[in-house]
C-alpha positions as CSV (number, residue, x, y, z in Angstrom):
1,X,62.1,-52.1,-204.1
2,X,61.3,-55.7,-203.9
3,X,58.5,-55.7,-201.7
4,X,57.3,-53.2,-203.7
5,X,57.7,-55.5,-206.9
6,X,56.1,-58.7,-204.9
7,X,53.1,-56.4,-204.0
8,X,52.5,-55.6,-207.5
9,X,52.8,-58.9,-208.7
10,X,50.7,-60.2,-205.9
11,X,47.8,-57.6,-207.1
12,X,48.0,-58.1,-210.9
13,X,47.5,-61.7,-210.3
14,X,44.5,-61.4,-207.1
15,X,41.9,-60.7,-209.9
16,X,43.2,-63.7,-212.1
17,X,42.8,-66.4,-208.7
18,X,39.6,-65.4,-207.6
19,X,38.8,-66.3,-211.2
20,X,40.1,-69.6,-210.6
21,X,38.5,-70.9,-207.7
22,X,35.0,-70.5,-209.9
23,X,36.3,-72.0,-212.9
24,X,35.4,-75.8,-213.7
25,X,32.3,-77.7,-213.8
26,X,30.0,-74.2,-215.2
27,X,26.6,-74.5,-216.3
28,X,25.6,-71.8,-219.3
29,X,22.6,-69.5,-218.6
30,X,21.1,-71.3,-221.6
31,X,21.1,-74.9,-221.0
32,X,19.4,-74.5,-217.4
33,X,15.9,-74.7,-218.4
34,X,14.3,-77.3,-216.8
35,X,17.1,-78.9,-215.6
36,X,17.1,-77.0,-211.7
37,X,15.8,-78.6,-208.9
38,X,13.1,-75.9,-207.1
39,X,11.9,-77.8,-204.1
40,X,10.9,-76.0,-200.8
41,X,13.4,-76.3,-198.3
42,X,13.3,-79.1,-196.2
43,X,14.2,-78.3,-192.0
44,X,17.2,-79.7,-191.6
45,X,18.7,-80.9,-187.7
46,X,20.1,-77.5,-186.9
47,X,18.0,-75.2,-188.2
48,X,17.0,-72.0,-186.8
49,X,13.2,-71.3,-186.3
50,X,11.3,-68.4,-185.5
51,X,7.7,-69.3,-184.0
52,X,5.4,-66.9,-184.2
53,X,1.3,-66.6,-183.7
54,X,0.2,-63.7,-185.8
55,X,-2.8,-63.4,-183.8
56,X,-1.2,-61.4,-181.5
57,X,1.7,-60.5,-183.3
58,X,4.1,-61.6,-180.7
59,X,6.6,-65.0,-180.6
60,X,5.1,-67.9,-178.9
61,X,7.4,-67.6,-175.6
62,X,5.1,-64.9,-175.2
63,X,1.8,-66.7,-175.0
64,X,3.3,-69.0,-172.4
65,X,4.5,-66.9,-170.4
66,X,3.6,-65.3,-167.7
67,X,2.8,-61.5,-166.3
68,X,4.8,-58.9,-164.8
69,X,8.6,-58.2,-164.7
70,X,9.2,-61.7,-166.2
71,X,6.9,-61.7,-168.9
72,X,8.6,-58.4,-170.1
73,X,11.6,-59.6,-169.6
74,X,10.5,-62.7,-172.3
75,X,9.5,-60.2,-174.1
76,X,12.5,-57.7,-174.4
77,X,14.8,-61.1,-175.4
78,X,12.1,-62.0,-178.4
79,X,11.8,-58.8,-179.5
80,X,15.3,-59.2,-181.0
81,X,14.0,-62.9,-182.3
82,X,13.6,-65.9,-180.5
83,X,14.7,-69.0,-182.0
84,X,14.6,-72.3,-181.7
85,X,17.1,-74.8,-182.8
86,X,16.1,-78.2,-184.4
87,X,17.8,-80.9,-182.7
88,X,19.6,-84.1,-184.5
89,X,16.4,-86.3,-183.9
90,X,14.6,-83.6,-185.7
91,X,12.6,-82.3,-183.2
92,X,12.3,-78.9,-181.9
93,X,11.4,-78.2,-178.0
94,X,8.7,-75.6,-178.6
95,X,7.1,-73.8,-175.0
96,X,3.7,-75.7,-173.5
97,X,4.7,-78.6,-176.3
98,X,7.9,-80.1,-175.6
99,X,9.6,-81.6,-178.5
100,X,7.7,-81.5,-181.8
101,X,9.4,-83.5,-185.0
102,X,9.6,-81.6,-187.8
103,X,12.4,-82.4,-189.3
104,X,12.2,-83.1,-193.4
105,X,9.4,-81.0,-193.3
106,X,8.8,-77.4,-195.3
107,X,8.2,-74.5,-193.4
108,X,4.4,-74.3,-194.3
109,X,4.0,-78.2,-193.2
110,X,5.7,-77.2,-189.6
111,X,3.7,-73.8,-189.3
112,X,0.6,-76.2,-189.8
113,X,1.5,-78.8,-187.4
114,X,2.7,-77.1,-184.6
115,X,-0.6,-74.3,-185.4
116,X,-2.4,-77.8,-184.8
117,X,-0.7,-78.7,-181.6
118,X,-1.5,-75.4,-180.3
119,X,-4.8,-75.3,-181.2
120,X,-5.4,-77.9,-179.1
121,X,-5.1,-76.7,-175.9
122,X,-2.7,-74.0,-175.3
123,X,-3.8,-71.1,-177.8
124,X,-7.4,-69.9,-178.5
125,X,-7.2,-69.9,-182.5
126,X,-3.6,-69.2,-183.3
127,X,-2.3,-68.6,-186.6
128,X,1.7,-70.1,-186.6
129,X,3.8,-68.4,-189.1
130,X,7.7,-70.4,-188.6
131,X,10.7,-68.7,-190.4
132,X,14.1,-70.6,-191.0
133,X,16.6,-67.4,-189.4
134,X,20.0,-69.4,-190.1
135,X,19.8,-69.9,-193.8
136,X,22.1,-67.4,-195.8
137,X,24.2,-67.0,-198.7
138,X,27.7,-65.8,-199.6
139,X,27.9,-62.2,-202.0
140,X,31.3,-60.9,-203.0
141,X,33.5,-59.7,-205.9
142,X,32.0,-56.3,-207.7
143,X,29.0,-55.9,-205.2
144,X,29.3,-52.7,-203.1
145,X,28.4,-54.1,-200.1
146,X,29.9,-57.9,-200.3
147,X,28.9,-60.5,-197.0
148,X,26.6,-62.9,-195.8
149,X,23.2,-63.0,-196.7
150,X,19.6,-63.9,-194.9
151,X,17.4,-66.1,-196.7
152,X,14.1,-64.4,-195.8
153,X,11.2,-65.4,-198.1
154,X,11.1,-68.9,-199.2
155,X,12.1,-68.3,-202.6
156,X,15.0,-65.4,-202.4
157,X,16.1,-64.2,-205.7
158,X,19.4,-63.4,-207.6
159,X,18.2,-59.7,-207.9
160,X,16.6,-59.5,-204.4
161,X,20.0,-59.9,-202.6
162,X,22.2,-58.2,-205.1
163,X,19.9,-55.1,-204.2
164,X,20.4,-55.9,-200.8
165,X,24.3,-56.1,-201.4
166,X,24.0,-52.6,-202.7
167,X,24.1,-53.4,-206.4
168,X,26.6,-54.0,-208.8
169,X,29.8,-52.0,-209.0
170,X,30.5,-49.8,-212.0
171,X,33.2,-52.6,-212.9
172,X,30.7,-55.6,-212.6
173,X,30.5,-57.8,-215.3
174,X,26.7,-58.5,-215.4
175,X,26.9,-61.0,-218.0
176,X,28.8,-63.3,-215.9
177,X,27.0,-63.9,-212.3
178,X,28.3,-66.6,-211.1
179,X,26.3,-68.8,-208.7
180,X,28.0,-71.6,-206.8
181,X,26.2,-74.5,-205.3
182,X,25.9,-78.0,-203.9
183,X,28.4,-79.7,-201.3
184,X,32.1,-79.4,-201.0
185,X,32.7,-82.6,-203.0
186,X,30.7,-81.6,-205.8
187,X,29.9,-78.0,-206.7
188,X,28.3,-77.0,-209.9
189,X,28.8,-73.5,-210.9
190,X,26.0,-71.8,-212.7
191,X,27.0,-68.8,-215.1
192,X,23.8,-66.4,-215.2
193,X,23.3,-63.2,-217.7
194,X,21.4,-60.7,-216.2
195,X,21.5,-58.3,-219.5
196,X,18.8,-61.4,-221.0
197,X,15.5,-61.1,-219.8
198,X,14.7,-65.0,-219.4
199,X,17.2,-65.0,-216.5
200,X,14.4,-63.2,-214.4
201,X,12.5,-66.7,-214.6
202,X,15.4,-68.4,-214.7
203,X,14.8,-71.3,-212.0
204,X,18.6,-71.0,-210.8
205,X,18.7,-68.1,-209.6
206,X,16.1,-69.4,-206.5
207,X,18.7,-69.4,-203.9
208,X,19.1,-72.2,-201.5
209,X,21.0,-72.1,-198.2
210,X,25.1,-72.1,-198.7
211,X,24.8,-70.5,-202.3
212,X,27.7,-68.5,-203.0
213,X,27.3,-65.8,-205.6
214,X,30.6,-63.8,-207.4
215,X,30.7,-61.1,-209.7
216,X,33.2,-60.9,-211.7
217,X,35.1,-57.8,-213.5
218,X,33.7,-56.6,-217.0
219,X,36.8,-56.3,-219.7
220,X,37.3,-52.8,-219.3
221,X,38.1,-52.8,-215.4
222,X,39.9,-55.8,-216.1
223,X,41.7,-53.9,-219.1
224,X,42.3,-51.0,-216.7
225,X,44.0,-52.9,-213.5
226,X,46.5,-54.6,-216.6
227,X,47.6,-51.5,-217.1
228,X,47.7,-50.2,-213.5
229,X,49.7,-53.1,-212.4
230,X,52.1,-52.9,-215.3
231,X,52.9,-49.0,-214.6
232,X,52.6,-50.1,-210.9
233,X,55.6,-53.0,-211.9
234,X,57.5,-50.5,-214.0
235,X,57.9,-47.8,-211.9
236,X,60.7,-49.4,-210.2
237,X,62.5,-50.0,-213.4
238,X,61.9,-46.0,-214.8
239,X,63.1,-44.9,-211.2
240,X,66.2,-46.9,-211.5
241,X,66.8,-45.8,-215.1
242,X,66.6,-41.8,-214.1
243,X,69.1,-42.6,-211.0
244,X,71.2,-44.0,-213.5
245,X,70.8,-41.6,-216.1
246,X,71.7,-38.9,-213.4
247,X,74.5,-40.5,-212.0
248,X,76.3,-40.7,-215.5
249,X,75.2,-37.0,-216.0
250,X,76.8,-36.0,-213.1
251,X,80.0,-38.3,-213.7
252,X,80.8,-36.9,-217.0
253,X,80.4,-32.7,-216.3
């Protein structure tokens, strides 16, 4: 009966911590214009890249590489995506190139430099696109599908991964989207309310890398585990009562 009581207790007061950790140091939905900081991404030492000439539609490994059993070999491994890590100098050891800084750079000024490179020499004409792969962000509370995220597109939105999350539950509390971000010393929470139309344009909700994103309950699923957990903690209590009740019964026939 105790464990039963701690594990009652424990779950009435889950909903209540989660809160917790995203309390403190909130930003309202309305005080954010103009204030949010929408710079492209700058390659960071390591990053992730995916090189790819889109002349030919296939990953640059494949240009330099050669034919036969080999070159589809290559060619199985980058068809799952080849990357390439950035190293702490900043550069990135690219085939036929060697080491190419890009480091503090967007992802359009690498595509054009290393494009340029190629160009060159190597590849008749290429056309470079370069994707960052490792850059994500963190979905949970009332999402159906909660986990780690890929930032795809250079300017992901709020509403583009809560789709891909699956949506919001029916117990999501849309009004209250929170958005976590900035270092582990100092992160600012943004509160976002999707039922307002401005939040579309809302700079904020442009993800950058390490975002974390929670949904809280709405009032009436929080309403509804209150009571759940208090019939869930008194059902002990009636059970003893009845054996009680019985007892006495039974003592006094």
């Amino acid at each position: 009966m105790g464990l039963s009581i701690l594990s009652a207790l424990f779950c009435a007061c889950s909903y209540k911590q989660n809160q917790v950790l995203f309390e403190g140091n909130t930003v309202k939905n309305d005080s954010l214009s103009g204030r949010v900081n929408t710079v492209d991404y700058k390659i960071q030492p390591q990053d992730i890249l995916q090189v790819r000439n889109l002349q030919n539609m296939k990953y640059i490994v494949d240009d330099a590489a050669g034919s036969g059993s080999t070159a589809q070999a290559t060619a199985a491994e980058t068809a799952a995506g080849q990357g390439y890590q950035v190293q702490r100098n900043g550069t990135v050891a690219l085939p036929m190139l060697g080491r190419v800084s890009v480091g503090g750079l967007t992802r359009e000024e690498a595509a054009a430099k290393i494009e340029t490179l190629y160009r060159k020499s190597i590849i008749k004409d290429p056309i470079i696109e370069v994707k960052l792969i490792n850059l994500k962000v963190t979905v949970f509370g009332e999402v159906r599908s909660p986990g780690n995220y890929q930032l795809v597109n250079d300017r992901t939105s709020l509403v583009e991964i809560l789709g891909q999350a699956g949506g919001l539950t029916d117990k999501a509390n849309e009004q209250q989207i929170k958005i976590v971000r900035g270092s582990n010393t100092g992160p600012q929470t943004y509160v976002i309310n999707l039922r307002e139309v401005s939040s579309l344009t809302n700079p904020v909700t442009v993800l950058q890398n390490h975002d974390i994103i929670y949904v809280g309950q709405n009032k009436r699923a929080i309403r509804n585990d209150k009571l759940q957990n208090i019939t869930t903690l008194m059902q002990p209590a009636l059970l003893l009562m009845n054996t009680a009740l019985i007892i006495y019964t039974l003592s006094n026939k």
